[in-house]
Each structure stands twice: as C-alpha cells, then as structure tokens.
C-alpha positions in Angstrom: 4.5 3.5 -47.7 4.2 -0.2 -47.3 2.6 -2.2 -50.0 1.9 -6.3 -49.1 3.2 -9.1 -51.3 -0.4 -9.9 -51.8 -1.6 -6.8 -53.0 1.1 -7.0 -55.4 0.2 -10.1 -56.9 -3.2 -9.7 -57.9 -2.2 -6.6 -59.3 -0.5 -7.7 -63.0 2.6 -5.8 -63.8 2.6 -3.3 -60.8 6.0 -4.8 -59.8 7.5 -3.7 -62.9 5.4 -0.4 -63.2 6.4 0.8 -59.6 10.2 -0.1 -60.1 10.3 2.0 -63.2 8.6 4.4 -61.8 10.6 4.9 -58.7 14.1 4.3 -60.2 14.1 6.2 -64.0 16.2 5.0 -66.3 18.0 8.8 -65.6 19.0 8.1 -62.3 22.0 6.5 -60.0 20.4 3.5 -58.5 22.6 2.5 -55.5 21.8 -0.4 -53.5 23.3 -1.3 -49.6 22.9 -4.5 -47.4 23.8 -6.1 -44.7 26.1 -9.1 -45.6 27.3 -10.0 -42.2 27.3 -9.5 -38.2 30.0 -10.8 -35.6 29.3 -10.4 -31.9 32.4 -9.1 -30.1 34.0 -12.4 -28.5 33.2 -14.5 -31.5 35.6 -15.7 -34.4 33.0 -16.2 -37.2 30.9 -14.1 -38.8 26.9 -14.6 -39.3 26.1 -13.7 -42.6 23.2 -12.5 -44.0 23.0 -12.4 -47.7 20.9 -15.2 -48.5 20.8 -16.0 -52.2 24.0 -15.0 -54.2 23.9 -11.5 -55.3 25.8 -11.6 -58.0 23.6 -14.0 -60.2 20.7 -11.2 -59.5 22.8 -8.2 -60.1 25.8 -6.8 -62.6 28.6 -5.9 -59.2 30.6 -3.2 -61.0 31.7 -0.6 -58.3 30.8 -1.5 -55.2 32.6 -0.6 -51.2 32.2 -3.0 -48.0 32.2 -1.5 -44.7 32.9 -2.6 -41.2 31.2 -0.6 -38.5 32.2 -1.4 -34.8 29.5 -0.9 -33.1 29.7 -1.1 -29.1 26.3 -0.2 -27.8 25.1 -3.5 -30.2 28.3 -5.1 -29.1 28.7 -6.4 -32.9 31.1 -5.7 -36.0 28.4 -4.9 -38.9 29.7 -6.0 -42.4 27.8 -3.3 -45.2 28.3 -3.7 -48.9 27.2 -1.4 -51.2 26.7 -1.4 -54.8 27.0 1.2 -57.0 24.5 1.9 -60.4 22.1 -0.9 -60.6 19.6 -1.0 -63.2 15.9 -0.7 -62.8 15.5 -3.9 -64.1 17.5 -5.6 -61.9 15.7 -4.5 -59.1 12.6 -5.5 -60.8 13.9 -9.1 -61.1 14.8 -9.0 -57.4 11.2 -7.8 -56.2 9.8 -10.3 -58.9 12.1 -13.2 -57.5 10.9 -12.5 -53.9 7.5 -12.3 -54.7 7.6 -15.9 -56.1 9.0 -17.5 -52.6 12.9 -16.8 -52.7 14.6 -15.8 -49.3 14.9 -12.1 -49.3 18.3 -10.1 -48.3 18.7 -7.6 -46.0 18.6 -5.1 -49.0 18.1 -1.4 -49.2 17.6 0.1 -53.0 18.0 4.1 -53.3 18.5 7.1 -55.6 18.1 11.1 -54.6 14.7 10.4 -54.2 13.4 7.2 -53.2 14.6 4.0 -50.4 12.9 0.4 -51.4 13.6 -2.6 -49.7 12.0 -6.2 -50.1 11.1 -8.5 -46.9 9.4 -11.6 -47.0 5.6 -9.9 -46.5 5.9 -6.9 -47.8 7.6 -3.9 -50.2 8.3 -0.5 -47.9 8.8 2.5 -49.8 10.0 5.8 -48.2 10.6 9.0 -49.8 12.8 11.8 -49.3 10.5 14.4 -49.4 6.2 14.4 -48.9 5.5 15.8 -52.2 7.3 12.7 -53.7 5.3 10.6 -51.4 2.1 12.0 -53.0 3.0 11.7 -56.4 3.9 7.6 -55.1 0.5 7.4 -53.7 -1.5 9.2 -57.0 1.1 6.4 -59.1 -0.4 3.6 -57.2 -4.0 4.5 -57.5 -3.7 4.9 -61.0 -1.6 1.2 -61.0 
C-alpha cells in the first residue's frame, strides 16, 4: 500500500495513528538500512544515511553487515537496529514529512514493513488479511 506525503498532511494525526497502529506497543520493532555502497575497484565508500540516526533513534542492539555482491559489482554496508519504539518511528515519518532528507530505511515487526522516501510512505504486509484490516484502518483515519 503506498500512501503520498500529501495525503498525509491534510490528514491531522494519521502519521501518528498509522504508526501506532502498525507497530503496537507489544511488538519488536526492528528497523534496517542501507548505510553505505562501495563499487569493487574503489577505496571509499558512498554512504547513504543522510541525517544522523542516532539523534532520531535510541541505538541499543544493533548488527552491520557487509554483503559482496558480484552481479551489482558492489560491497553493500546494512545496519540494523534492534527494538525501536513506535514513537520514534513516528518522529522519523513526522520529520520527513516536514522536508528532511529521508534514509534508505526499512521499519518491520512479524507483521508489517514501512519505509519513508521523499514522496511517499509504502506499507507492505506479511499476509492479505493484514492488508485489509490496513486498508479498513485508513478509511476509518
């Protein structure tokens, strides 16, 4: 489901509502991004993570990852942050919506995936039944 920054601003508290609503206080929110890239042949990374995280979120338990891929012909540099709170990704989404450079963030528990670009919120859901009860939650919004 892809929802558009606008649609989200002339709706008044939705931002907060939907976070909530996908990520209940009862359960493990996890959250992955991309913080850098190296093509093979180069000595410096490019990195991604625009803004510094850890002023937006509490980095407790997290893991980095290097991934070698060959078909891509790039080194891919993953973090990924263990238990964030609702409300932190609300301030993220909310801090996004008001014009700051968005990360190449991924937030997920056992249920649902949201991540943030500069136009819009995509939701996607593990199962369809949880996708209907998203869609019945946003008409109601």
């Amino acid at each position: 489901m892809v929802i558009q920054h606008q649609e989200l601003k002339e709706r008044a508290g939705l931002v907060q509502r939907t976070s909530t609503f996908l990520f209940a206080e009862d359960s493990r929110i996890d959250m992955t991004f991309l913080k850098s890239y190296m093509p093979h042949g180069f000595k410096k990374p490019r990195c991604f993570e625009k803004q510094a995280l850890h002023r937006a979120f509490v980095i407790r338990n997290w893991k980095e990852e290097y991934i070698d891929r060959q078909e891509s012909e790039a080194i891919l540099h993953y973090a990924t942050v263990k238990s964030v709170s609702s409300e932190e990704v609300f301030q993220y989404v909310k801090g996004i919506l008001k014009g700051k450079q968005p990360s190449l963030i991924a937030f997920y528990n056992d249920r649902y995936m949201l991540e943030v670009n500069s136009d819009e919120v995509v939701i996607i859901a593990k199962n369809k039944e949880d996708i209907n009860v998203l869609k019945k939650f946003l008409q109601k919004g």
